[in-house]
C-alpha positions in Angstrom: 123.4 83.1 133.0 120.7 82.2 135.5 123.0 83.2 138.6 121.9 86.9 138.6 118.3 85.8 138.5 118.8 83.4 140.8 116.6 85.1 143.9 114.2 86.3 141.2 112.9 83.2 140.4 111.0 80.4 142.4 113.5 77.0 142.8 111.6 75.1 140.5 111.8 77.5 137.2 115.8 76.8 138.0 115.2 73.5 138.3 113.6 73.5 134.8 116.6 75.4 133.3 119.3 73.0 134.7 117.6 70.2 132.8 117.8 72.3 129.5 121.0 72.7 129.8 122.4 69.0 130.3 120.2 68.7 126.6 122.4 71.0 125.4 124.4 70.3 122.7 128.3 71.6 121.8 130.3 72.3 119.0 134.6 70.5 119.8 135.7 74.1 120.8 133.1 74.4 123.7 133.5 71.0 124.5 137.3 71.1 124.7 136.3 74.3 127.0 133.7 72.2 129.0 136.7 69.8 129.9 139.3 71.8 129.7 141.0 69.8 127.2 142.6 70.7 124.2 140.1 70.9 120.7 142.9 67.9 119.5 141.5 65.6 122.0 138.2 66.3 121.7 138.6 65.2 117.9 140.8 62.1 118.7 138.2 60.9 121.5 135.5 61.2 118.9 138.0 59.4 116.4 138.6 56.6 118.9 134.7 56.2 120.0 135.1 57.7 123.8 132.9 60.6 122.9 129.6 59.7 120.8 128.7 63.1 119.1 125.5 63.7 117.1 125.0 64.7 114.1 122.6 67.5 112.8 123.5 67.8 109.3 125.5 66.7 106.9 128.4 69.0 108.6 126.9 69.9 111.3 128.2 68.1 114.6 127.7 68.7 118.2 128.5 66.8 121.5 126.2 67.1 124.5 126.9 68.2 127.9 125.4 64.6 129.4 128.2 63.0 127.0 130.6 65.3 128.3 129.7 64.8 131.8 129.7 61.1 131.3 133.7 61.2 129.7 134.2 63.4 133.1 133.1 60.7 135.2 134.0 57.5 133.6 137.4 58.6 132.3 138.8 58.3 129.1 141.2 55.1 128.7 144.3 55.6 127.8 
């Protein structure tokens, strides 16, 4: 997104948009994409309490990248 403005702008308006983007926030699909995982395991580490999602609404859930980046670190037991 940023990487074609990337000369454009001065380091520190980057540097601003990299920390909006670790708040952001998922739906499973991108997630599963994010880890390049399956949607099924997204949903089963949810399930199992490896991935703490948040919840918007009533049906409304999202995961967010720092979780993500977190499960990418730490691992995911097995």
């Amino acid at each position: 997104m940023l990487s074609r403005f990337r000369g454009a702008l001065p380091a520190s308006a980057v540097l601003v948009d990299q920390q909006a983007v670790r708040r952001k926030l998922l739906t499973y699909r991108q997630a599963a994409e994010y880890l390049a995982v399956s949607e099924r395991s997204i949903f089963e580490w949810v399930a199992a309490g490896h991935i703490t999602p948040t919840r918007l609404a009533k049906r409304c859930v999202r995961i967010s990248v720092d979780e993500l980046d977190r499960v990418a670190r730490e691992g995911i037991p097995h």
